[in-house]
DONU-775045 format. One record per residue: residue in three letters; z, y, x of N, C-alpha, C in turn. Coordinates in steps of 0.2 Angstrom, whole numbers, padded with zeros to 4 digits, always signed. Example, Ala and Ser with C-alpha at 12.3 -4.5 7.8 and 13.67 -1.06 7.14 Angstrom:
! DONU-775045
ALA+0039-0028+0066+0039-0022+0062+0039-0016+0066/SER+0035-0011+0064+0036-0005+0068+0039+0000+0064/
***
This chain:
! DONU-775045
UNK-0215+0051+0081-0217+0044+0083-0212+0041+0088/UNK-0210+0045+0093-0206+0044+0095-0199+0042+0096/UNK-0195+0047+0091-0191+0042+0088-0189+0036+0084/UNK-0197+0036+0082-0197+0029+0078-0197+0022+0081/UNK-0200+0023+0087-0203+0018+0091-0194+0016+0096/UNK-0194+0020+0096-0182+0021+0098-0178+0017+0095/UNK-0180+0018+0087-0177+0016+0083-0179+0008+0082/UNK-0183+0008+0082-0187+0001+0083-0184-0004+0088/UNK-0187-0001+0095-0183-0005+0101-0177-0005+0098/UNK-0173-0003+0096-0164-0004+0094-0164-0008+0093/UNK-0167-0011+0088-0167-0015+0086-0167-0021+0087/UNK-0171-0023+0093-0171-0030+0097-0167-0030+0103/UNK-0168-0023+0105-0163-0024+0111-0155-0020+0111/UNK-0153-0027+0113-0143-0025+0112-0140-0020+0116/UNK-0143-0018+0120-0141-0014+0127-0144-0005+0123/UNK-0149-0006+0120-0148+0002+0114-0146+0002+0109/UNK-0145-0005+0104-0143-0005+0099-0137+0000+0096/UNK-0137+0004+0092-0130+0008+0090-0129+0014+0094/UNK-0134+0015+0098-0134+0019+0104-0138+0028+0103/UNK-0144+0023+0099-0151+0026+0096-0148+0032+0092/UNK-0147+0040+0094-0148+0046+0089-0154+0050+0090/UNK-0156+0052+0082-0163+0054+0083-0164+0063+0081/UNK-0165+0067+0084-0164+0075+0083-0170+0078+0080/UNK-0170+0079+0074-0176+0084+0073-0176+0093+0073/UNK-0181+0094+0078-0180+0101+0079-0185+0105+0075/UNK-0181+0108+0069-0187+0110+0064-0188+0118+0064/UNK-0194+0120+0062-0194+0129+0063-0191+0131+0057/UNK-0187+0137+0057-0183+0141+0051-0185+0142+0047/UNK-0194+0143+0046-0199+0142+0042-0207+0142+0046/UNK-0211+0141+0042-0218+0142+0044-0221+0146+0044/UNK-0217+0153+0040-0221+0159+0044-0217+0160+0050/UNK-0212+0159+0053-0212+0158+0062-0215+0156+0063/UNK-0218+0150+0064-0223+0146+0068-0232+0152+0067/UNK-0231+0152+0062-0238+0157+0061-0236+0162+0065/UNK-0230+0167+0067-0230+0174+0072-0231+0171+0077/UNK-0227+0166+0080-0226+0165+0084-0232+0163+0086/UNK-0237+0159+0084-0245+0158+0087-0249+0165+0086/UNK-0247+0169+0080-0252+0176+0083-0249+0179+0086/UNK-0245+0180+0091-0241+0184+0093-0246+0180+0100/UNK-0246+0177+0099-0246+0170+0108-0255+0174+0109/UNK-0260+0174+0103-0267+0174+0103-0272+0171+0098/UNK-0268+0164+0097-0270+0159+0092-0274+0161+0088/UNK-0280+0158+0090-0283+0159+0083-0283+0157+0076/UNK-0286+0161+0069-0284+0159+0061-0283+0150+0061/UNK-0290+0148+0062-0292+0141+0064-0285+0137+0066/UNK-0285+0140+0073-0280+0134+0077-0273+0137+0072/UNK-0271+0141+0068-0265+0143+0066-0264+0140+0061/UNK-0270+0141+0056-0270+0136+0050-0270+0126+0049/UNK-0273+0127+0056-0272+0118+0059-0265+0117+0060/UNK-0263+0120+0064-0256+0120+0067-0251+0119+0061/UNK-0252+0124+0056-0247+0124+0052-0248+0118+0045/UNK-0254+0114+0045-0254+0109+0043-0252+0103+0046/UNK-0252+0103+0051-0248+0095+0057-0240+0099+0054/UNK-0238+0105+0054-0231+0106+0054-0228+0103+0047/UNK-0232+0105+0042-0230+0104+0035-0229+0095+0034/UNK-0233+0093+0036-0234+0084+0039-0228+0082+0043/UNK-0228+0086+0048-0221+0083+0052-0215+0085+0050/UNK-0213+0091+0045-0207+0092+0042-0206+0085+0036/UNK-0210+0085+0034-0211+0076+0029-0205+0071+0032/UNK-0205+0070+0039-0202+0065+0041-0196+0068+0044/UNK-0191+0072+0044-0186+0076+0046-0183+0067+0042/UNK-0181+0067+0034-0178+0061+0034-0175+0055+0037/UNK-0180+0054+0042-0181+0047+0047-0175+0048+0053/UNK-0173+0054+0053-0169+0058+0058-0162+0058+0057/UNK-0158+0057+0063-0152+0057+0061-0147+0061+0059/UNK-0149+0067+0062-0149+0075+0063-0156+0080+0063/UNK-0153+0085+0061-0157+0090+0061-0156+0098+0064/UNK-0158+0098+0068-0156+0109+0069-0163+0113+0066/UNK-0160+0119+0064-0166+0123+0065-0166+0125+0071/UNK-0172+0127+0074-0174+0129+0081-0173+0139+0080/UNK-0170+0142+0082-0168+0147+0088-0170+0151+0093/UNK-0167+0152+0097-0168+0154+0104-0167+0146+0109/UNK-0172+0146+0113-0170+0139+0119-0162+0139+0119/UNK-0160+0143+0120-0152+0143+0121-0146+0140+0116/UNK-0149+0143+0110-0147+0140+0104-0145+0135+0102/UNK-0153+0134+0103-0155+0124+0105-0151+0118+0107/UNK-0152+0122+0112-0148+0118+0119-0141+0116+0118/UNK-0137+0124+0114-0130+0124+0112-0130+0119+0107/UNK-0135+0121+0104-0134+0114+0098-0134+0107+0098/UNK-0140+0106+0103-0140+0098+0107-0136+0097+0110/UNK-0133+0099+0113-0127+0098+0118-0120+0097+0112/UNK-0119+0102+0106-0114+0100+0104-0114+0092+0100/UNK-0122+0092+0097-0122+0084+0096-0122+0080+0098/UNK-0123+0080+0106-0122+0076+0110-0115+0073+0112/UNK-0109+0078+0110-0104+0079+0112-0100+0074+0107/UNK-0104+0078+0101-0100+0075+0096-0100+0066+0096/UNK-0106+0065+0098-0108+0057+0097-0104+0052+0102/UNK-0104+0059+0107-0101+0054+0116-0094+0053+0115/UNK-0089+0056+0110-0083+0055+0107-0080+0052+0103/
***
């Protein structure tokens, strides 16, 4: 939602206009997301909910400008940082 509302304001206002990149940070698949929440404690319930908002929100990767799969925080960061880079060039 967030990037959408971004992309939106671009739209009217000149001062972000062209400015707007949008990042989606997706899991490597959804059984990570499923270890990672039994790993954490998560219950079946919250694991099987969870993984339904995920499979919904992968839907919308195309609205996005870019994409990474998610990592290590570190990774991440390497990788936001080089499309940041890329873009500020």
């Amino acid at each position: 939602q967030g990037a959408k509302t971004w992309r939106e304001a671009a739209k009217s206002d000149e001062r972000i206009a062209g400015r707007v990149n949008s990042v989606f940070i997706k899991p490597a698949s959804l059984d990570v997301i499923r270890e990672r929440m039994a790993l954490r404690g998560d219950s079946a319930e919250e694991i099987e909910k969870r993984l339904q908002t995920a499979k919904t929100e992968l839907g919308h990767e195309k609205y996005f400008d870019r994409s990474i799969i998610s990592a290590s925080r570190d990774e991440d960061f390497a990788n936001m940082c080089a499309i940041y880079d890329s873009i500020c060039k």
